[in-house]
N, CA, C and O of each residue as an XYZ file, in Angstrom:
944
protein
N     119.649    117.620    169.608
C     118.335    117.842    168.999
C     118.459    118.674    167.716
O     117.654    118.586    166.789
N     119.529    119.491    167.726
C     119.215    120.537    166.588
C     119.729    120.184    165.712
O     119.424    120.599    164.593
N     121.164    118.852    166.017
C     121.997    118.272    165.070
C     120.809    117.024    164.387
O     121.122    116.441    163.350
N     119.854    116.805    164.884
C     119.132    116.005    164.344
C     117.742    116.694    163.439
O     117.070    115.984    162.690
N     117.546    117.703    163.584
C     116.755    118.601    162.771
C     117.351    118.857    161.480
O     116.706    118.781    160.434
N     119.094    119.286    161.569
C     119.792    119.435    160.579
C     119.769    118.808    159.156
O     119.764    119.154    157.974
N     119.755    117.299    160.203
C     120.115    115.823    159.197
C     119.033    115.755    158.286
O     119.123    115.465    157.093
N     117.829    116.087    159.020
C     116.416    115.880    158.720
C     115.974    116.583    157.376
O     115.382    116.160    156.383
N     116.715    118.362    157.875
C     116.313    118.616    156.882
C     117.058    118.757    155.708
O     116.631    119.293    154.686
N     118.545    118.113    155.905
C     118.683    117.749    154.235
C     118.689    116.919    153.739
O     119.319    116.787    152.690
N     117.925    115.916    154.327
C     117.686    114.710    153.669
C     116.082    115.027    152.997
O     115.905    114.339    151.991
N     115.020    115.824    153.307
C     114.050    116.518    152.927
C     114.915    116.724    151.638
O     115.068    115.877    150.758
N     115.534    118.158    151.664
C     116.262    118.577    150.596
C     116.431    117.731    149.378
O     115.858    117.759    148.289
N     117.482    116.885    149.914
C     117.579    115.723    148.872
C     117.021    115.374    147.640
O     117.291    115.572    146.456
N     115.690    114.481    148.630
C     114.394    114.386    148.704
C     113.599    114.860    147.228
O     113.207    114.345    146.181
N     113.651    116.316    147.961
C     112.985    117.121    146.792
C     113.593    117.107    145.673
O     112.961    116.827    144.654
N     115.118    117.445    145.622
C     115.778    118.114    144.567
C     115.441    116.354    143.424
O     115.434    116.263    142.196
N     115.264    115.494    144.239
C     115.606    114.184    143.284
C     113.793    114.195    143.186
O     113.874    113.010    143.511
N     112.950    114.326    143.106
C     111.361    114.446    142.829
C     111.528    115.485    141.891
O     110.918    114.984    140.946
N     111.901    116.513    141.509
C     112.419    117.195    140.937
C     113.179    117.171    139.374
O     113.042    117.851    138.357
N     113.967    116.119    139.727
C     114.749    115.851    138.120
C     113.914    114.931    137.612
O     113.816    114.695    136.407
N     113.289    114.383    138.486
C     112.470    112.946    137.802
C     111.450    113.143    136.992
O     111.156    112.626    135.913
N     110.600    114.508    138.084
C     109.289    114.664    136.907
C     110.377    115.755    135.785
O     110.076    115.478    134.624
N     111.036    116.404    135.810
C     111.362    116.884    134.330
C     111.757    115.796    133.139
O     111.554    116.027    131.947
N     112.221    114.844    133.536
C     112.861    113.461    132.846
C     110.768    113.120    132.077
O     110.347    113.217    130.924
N     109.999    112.723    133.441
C     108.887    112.396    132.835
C     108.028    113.895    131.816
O     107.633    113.623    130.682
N     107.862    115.128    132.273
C     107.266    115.673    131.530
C     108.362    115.693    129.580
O     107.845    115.805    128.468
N     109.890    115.538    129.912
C     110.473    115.498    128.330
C     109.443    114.529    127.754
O     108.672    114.872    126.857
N     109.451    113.153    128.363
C     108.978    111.976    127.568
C     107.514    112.257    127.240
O     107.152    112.247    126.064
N     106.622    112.517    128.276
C     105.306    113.125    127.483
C     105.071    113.720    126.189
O     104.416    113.368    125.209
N     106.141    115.210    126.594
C     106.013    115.940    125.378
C     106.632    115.907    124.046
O     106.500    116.757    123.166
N     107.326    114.819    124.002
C     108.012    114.500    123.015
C     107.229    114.218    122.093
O     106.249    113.815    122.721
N     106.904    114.129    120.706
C     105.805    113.846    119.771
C     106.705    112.489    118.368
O     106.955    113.003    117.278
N     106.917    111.623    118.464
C     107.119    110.771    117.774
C     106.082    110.865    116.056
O     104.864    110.995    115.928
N     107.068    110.748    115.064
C     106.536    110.605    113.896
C     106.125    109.564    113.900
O     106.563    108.549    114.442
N     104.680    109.829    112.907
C     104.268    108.896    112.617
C     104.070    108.412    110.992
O     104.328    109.225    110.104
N     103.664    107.237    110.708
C     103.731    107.059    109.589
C     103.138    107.590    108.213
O     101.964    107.959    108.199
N     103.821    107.638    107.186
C     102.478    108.722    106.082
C     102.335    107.203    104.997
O     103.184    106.435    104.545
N     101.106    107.255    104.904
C     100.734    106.525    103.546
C     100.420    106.584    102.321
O      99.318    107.027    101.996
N     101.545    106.043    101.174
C     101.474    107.432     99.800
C     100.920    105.611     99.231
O     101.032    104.548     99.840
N     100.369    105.886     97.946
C      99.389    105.266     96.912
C     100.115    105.227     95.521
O     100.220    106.225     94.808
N     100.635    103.919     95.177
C     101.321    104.303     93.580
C     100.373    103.241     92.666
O     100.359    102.056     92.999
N      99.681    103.640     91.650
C      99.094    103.171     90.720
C      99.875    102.878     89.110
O     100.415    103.717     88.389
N      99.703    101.341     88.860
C     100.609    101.426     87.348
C      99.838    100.684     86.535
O      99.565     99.580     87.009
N      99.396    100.911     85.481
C      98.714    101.140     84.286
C      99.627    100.427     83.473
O     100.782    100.829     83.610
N      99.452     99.332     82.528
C      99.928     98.809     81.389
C      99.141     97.913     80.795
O      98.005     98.214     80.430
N      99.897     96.149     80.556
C     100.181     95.279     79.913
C     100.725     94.363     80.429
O     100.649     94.301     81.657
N     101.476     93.306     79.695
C     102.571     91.883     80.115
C     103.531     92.519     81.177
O     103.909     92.074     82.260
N     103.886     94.025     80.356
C     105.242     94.753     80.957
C     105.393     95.080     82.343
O     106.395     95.056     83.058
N     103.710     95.520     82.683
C     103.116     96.011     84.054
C     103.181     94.898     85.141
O     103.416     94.803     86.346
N     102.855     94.116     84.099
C     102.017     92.829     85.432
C     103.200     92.144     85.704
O     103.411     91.777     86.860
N     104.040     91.905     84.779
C     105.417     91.031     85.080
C     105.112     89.446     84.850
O     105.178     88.567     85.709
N     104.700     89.274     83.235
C     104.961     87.942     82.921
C     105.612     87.477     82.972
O     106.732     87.934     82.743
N     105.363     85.991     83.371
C     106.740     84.873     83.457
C     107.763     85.350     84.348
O     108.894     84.904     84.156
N     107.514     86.513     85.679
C     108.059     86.247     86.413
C     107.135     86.337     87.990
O     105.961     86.671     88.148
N     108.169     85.900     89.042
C     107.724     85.598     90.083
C     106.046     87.240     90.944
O     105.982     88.370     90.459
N     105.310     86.870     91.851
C     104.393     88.183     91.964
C     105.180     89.400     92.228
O     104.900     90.441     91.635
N     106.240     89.334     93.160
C     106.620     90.452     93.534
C     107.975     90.600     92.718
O     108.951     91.066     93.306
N     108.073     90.223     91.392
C     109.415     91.124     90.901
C     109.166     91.305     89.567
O     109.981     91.079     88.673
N     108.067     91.702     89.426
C     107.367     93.194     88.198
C     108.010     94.267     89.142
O     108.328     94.263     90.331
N     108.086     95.362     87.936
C     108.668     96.541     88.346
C     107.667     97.422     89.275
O     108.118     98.104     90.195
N     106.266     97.365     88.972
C     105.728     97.945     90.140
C     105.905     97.541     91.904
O     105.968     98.455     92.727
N     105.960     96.322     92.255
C     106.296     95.806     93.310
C     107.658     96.048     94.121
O     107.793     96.146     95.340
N     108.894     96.136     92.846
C     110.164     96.470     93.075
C     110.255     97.526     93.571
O     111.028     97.918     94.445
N     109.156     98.237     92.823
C     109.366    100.184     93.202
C     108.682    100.557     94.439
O     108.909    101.514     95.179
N     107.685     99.508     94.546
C     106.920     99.598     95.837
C     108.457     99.545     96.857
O     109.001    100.500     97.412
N     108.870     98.129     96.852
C     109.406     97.616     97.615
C     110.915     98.698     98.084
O     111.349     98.877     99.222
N     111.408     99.234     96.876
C     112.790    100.384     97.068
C     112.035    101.625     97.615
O     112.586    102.206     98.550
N     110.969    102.064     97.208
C     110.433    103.172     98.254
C     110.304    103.323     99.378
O     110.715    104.306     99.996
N     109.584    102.181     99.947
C     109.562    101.650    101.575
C     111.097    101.654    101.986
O     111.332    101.939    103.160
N     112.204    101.360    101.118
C     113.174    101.034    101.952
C     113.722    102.568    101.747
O     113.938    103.221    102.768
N     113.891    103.004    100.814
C     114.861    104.538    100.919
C     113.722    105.490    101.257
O     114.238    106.588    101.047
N     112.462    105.708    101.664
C     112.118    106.867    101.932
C     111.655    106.477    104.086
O     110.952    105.595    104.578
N     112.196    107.244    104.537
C     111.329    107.103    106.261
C     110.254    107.578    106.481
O     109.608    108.242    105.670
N     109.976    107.346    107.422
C     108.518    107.621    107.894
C     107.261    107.313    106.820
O     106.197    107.931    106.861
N     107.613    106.092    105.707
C     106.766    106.015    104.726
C     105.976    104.852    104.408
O     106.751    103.954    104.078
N     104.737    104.459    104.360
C     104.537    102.994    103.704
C     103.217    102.993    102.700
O     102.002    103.178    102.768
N     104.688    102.519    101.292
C     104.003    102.705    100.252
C     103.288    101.768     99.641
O     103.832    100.973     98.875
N     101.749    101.736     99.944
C     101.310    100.665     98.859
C     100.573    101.053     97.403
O     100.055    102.162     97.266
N     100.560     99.832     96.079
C     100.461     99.961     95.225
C      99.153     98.861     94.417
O      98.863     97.682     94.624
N      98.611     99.865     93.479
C      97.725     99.123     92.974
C      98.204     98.817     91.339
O      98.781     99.562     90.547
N      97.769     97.556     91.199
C      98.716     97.411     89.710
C      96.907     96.658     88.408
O      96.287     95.595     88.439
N      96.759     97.963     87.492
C      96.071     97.465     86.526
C      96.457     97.171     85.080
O      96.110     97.910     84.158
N      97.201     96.044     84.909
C      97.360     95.504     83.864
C      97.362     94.089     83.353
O      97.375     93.407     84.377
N      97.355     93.215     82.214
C      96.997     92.267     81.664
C      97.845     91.928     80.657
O      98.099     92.865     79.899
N      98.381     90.853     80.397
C      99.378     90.150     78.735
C      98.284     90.760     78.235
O      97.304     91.210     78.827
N      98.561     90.728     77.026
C      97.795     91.578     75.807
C      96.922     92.467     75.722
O      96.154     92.751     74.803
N      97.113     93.028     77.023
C      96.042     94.420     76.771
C      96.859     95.543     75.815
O      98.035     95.873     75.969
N      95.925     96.045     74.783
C      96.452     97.123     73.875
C      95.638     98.637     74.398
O      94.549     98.619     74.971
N      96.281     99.706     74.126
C      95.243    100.582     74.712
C      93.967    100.413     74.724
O      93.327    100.322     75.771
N      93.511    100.359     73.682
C      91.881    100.275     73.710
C      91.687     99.240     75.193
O      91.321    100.070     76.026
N      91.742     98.058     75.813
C      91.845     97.495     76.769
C      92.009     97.977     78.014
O      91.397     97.856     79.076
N      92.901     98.507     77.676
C      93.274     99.111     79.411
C      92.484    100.316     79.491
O      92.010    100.497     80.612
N      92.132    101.421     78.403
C      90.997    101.928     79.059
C      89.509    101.530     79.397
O      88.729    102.043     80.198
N      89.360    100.527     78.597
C      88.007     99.378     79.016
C      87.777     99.259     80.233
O      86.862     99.708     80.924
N      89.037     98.351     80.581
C      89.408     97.879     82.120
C      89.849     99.399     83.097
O      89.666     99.292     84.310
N      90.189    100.224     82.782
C      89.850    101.214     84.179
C      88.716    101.842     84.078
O      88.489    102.657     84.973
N      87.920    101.712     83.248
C      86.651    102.349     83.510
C      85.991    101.071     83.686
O      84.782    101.266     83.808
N      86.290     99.854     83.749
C      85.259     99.066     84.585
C      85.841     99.067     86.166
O      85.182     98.562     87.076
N      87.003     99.620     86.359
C      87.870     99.519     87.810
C      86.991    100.568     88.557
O      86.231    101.362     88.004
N      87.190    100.462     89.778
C      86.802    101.420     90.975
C      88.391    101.882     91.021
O      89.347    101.118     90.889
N      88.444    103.203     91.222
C      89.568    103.644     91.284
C      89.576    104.846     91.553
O      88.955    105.596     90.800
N      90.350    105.451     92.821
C      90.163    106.947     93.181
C      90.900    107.818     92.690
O      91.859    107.363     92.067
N      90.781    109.322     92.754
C      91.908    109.957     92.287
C      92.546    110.708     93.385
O      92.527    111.938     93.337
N      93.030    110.180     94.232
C      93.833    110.273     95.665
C      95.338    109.432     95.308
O      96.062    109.352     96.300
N      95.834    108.879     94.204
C      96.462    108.477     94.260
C      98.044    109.269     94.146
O      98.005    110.370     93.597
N      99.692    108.689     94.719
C     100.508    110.135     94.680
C     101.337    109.396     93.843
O     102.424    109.190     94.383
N     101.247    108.959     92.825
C     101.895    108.238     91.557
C     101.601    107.308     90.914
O     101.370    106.178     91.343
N     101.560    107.875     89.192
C     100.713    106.766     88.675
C     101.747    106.744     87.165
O     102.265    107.576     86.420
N     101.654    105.242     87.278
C     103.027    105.171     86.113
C     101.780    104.897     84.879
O     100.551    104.878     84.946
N     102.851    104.684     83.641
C     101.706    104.222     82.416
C     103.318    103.729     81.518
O     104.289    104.426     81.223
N     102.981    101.892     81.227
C     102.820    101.672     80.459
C     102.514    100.949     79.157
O     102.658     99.738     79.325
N     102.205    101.206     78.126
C     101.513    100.650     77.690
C     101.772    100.909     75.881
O     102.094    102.049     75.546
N     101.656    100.092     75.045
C     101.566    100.144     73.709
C     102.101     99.372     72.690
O     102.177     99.716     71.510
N     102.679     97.726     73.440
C     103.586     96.738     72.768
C     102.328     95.817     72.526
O     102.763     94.943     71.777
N     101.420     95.637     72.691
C     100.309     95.127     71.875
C      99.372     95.249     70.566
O      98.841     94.517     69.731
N      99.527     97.011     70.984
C      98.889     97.589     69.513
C     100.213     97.330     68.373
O      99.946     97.097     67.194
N     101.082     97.371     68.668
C     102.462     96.912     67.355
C     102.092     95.071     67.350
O     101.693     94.445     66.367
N     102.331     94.568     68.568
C     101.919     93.290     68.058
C     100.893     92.528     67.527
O     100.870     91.346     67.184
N     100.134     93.307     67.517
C      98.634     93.035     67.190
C      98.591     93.224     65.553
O      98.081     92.459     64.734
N      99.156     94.250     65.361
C      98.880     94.991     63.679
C      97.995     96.130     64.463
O      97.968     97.158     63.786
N      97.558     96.203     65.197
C      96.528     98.118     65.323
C      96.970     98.872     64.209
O      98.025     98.565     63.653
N      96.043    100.153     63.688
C      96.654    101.033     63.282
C      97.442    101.340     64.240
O      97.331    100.893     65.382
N      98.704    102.493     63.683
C      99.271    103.567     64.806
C      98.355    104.480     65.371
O      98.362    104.678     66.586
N      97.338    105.225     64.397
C      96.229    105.985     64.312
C      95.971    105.688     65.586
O      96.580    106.388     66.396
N      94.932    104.491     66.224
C      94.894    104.012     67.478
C      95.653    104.760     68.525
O      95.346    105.615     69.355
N      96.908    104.049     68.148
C      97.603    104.926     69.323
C      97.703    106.071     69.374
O      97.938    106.561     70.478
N      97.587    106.808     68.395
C      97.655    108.493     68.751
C      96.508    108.706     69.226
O      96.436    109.550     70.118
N      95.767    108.292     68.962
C      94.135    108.644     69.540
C      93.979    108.125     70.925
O      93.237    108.813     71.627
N      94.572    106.933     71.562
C      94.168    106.185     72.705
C      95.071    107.004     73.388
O      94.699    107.517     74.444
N      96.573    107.283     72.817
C      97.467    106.792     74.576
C      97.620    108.455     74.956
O      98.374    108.647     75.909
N      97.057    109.609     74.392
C      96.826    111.004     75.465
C      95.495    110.533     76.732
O      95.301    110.716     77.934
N      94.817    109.853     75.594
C      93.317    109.654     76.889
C      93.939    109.250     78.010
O      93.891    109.907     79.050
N      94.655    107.996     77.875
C      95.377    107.328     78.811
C      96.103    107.801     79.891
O      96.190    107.319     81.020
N      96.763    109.083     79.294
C      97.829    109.885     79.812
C      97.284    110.761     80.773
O      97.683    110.962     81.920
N      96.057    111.399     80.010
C      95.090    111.654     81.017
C      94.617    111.220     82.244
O      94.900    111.625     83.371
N      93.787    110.260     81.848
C      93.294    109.834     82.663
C      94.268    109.507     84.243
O      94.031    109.723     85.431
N      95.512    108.846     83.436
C      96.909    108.813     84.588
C      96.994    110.341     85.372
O      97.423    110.281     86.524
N      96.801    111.056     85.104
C      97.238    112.451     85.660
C      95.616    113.084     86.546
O      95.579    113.940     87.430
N      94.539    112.397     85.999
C      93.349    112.770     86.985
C      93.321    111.495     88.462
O      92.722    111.835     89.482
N      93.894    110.336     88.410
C      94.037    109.436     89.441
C      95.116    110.173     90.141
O      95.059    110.465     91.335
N      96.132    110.471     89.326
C      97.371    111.099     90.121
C      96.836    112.599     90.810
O      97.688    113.457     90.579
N      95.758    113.107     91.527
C      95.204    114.246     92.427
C      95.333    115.620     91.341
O      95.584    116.822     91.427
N      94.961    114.527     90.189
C      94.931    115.786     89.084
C      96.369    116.311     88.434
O      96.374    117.236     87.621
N      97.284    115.812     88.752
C      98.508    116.620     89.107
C      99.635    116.086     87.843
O      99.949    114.901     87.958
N     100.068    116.600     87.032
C     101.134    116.047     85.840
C     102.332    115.367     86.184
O     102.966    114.386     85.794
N     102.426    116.429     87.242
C     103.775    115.764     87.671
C     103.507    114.740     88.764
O     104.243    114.980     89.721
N     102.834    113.834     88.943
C     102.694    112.758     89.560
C     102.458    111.757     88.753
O     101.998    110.678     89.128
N     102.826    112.111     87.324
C     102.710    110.694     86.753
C     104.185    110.625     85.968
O     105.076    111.472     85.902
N     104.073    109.041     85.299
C     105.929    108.859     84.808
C     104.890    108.278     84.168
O     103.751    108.013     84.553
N     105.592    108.073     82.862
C     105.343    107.296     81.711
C     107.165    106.530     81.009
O     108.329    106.922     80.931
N     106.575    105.610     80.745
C     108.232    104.560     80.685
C     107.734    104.336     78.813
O     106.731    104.329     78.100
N     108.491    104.258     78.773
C     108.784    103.763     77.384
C     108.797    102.165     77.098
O     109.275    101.349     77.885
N     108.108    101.791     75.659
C     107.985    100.650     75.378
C     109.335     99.499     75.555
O     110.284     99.721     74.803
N     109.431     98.571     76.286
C     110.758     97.561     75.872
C     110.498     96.773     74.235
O     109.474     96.445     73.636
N     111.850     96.684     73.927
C     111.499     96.303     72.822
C     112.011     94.507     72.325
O     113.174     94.118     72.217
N     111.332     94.059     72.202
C     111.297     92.427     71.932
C     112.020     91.924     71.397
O     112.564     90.839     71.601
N     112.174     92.936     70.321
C     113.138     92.087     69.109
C     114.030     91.400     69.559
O     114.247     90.302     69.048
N     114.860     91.902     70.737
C     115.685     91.444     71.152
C     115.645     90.609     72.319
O     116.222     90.826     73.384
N     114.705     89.358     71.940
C     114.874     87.932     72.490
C     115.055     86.878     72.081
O     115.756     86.991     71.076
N     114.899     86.196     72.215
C     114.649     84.596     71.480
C     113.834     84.997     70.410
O     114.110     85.263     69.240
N     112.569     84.990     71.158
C     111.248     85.206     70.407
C     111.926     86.370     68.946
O     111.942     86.049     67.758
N     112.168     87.032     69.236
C     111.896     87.954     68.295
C     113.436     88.009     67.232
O     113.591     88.608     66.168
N     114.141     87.392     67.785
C     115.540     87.163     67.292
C     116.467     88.441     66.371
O     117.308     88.126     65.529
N     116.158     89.770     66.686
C     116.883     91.080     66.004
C     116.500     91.004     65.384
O     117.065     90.594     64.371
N     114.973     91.372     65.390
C     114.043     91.685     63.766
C     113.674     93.106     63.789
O     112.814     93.567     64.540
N     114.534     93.961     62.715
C     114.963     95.509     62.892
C     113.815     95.762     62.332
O     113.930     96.925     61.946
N     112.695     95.356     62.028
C     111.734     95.980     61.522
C     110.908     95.976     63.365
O     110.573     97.100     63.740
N     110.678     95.003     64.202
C     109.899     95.086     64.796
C     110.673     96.305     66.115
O     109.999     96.918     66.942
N     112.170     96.386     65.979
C     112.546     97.685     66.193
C     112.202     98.989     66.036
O     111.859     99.865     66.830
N     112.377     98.945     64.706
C     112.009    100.411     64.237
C     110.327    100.225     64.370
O     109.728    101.298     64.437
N     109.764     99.404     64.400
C     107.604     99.761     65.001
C     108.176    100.594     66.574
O     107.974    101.765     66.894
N     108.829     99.663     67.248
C     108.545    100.321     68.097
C     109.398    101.928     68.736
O     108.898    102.818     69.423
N     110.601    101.831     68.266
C     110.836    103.184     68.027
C     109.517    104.560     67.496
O     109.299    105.682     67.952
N     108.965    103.875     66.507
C     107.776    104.755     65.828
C     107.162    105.304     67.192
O     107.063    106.490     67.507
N     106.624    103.784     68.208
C     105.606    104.525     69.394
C     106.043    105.150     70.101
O     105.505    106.225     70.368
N     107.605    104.618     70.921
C     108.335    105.703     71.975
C     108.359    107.074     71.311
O     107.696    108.006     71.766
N     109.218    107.201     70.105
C     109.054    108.917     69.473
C     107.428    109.174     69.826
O     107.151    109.821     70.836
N     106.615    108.772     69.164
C     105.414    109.516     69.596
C     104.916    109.511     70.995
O     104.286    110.498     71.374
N     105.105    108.590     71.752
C     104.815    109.229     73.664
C     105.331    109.979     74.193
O     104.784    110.673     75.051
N     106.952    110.120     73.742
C     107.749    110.936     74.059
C     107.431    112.552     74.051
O     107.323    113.355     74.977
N     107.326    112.696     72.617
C     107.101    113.684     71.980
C     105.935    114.088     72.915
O     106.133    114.847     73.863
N     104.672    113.550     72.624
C     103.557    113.894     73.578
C     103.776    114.243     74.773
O     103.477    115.378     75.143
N     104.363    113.300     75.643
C     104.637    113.661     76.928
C     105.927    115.035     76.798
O     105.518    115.968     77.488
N     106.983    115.309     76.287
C     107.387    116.565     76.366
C     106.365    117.663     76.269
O     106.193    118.437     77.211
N     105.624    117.753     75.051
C     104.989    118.942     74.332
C     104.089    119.151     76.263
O     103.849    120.267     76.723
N     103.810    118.012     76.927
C     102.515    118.453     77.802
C     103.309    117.883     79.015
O     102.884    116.910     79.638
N     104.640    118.603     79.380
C     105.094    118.223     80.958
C     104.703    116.783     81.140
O     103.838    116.569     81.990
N     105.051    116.065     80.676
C     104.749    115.098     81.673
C     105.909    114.035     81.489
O     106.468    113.768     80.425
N     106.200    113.395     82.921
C     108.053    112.707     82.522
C     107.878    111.833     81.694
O     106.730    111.414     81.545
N     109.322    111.106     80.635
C     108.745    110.307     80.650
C     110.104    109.474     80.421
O     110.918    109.900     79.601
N     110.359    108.275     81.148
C     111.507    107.805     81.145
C     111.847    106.507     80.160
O     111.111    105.530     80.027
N     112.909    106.679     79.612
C     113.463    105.776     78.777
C     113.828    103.855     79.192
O     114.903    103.799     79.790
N     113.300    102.671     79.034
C     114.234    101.966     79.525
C     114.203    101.266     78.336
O     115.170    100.506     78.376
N     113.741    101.153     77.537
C     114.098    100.853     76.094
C     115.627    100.157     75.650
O     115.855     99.197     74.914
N     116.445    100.936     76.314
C     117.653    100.672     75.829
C     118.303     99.493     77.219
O     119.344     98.970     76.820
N     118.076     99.210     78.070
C     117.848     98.126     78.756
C     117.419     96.765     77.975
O     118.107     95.754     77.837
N     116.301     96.968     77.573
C     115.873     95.625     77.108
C     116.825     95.433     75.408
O     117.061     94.388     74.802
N     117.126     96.609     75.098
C     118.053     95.695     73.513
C     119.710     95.321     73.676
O     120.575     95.280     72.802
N     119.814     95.050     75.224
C     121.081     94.270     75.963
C     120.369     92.728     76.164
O     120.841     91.819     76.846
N     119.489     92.702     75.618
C     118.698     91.056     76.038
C     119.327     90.381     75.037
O     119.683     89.429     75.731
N     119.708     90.145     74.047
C     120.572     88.867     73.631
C     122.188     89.043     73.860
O     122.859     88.050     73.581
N     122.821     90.097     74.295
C     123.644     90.198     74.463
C     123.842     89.626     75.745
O     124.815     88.882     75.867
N     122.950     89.870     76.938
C     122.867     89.470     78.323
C     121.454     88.903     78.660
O     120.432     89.552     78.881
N     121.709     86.801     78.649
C     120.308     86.610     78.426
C     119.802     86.410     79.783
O     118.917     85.578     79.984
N     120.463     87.343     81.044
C     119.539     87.234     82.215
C     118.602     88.484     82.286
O     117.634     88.650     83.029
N     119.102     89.297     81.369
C     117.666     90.134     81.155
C     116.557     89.149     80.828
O     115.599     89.016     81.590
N     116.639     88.680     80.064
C     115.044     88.105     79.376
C     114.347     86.551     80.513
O     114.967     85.598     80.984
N     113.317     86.805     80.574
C     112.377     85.765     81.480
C     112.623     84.505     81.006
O     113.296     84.401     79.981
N     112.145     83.381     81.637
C     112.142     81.742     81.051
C     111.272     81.583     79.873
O     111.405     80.624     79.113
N     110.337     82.549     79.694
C     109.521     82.235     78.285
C     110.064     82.925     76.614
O     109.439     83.072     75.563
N     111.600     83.249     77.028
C     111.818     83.671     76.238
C     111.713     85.065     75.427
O     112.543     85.389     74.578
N     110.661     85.806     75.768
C     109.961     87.160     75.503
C     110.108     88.331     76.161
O     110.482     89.464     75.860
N     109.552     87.540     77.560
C     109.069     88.778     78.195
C     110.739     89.579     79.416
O     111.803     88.970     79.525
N     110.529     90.580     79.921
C     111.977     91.017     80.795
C     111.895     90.155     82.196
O     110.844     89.822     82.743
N     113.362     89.834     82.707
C     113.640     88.967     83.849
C     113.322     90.109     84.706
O     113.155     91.305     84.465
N     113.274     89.222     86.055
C     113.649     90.020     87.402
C     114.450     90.805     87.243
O     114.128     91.924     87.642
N     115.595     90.695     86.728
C     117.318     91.336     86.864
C     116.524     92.530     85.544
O     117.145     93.586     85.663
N     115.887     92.620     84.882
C     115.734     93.405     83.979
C     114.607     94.459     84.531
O     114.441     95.587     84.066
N     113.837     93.861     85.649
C     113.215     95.311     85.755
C     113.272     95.662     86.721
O     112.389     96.359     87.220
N     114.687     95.180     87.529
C     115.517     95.759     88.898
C     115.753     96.779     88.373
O     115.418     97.850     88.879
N     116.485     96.669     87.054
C     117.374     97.348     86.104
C     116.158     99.066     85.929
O     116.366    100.275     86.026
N     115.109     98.311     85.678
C     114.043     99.114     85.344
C     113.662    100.251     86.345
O     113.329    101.424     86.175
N     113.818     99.544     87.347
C     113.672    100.444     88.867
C     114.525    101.203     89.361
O     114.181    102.100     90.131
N     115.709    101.015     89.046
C     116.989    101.424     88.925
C     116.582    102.746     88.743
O     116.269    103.482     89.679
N     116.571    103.283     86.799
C     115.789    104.386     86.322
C     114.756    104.802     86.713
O     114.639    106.026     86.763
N     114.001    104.233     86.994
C     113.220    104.931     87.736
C     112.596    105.363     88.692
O     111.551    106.014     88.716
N     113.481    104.862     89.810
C     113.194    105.180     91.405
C     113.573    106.711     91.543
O     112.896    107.563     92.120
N     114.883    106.910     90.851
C     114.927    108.741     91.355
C     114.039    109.915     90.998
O     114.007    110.980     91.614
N     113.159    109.525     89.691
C     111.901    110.414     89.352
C     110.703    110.124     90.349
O     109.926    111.028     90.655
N     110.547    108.527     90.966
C     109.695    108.761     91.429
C     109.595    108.971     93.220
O     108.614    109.033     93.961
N     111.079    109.042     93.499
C     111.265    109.586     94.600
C     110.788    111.378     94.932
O     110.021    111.985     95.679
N     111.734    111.668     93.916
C     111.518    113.349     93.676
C     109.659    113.940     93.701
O     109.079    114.915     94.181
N     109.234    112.699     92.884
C     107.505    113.166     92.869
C     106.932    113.233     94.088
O     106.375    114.274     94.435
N     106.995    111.977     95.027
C     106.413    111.787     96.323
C     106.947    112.290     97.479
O     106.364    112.120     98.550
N     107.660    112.703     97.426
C     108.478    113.511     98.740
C     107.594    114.993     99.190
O     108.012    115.709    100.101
């Protein structure tokens, strides 16, 4: 009898000790708190350059950058709103965002813009007068904030088909990068070069698109390239 009380009670024992590890196993998994996802907002402001003429929807450089953010940042999913048009010159694109609904919650807002007012004939005047508003305005969508915006520099044409190394339409646009540049130093705000990307386009004609003009896919991979590490650093 007592050898059977024995058995009894360490199999009780057992029993317990294994009810025991199990709920600690279940209370870890409860309390464990899994990340969840954050949703950041990138807004880009231009032209042909923005929108990605003559090439496919998703390989303009805004989409690319969408697309390399999602992949190198975790816990992240970045979507993007893209306002630009072939031949919009500043005057245009501020037209068109003040006819846009557009919040200023956004956590990066690129700009660019100013290969129309050279192709057009604009004064330059124009552009000194339009592209701070612009710059502005980029930095009140961006949560007010300077350093949430990038500004890229004009590509320059000459060097396509179309434009066949016409050093005058070079040096126009040299004229505008020095002056955004300049602007954007004097007032913090980044502003990245890819300029020198696009005057490898007759040298390497998979930079340039099928229409002859505008930058390939491979050219504003190239583009994203430069500028994924500024705009990593911003949104983090």
């Amino acid at each position: 009898m007592k050898s059977c009380l024995r058995r009894f009670s360490i199999i009780f024992i057992l029993l317990l000790n294994g009810c025991s590890v199990s709920d600690g196993i279940n209370s870890d998994q409860v309390n464990s708190n899994p990340q969840t996802d954050t949703n950041l907002k990138v807004l880009s402001l231009g032209d042909s350059y923005t929108k990605g003429e003559s090439v496919c929807s998703s390989c303009g450089f805004p989409v690319q950058l969408k697309d390399s953010l999602n992949m190198r940042l975790a816990n992240v999913i970045v979507q993007n709103q893209v306002i630009a048009q072939t031949g919009w010159t500043t005057t245009n694109l501020i037209t068109n965002i003040n006819n846009a609904t557009l919040q200023n919650d956004y956590d990066l807002v690129t700009l660019l813009i100013g290969v129309n007012n050279q192709f057009q004939g604009k004064p330059f005047s124009l552009y000194e007068a339009e592209f701070p508003q612009l710059v502005n305005r980029a930095i009140a969508y961006a949560k007010g904030d300077k350093n949430r915006v990038i500004v890229l520099s004009i590509p320059d044409y000459a060097f396509t088909p179309f434009g066949q190394g016409n050093s005058a339409i070079s040096d126009n646009i040299d004229e505008y990068n020095a002056f955004a540049q300049n602007y954007c130093n004097n007032n913090g705000i980044t502003f990245v070069n890819i300029t020198d990307i696009s005057r490898l386009g007759l040298d390497v004609p998979e930079l340039v698109a099928a229409d002859g003009l505008h930058p390939s896919t491979l050219a504003y991979t190239r583009f994203v390239e430069r500028l994924l590490p500024f705009a990593i650093q911003k949104i983090q």
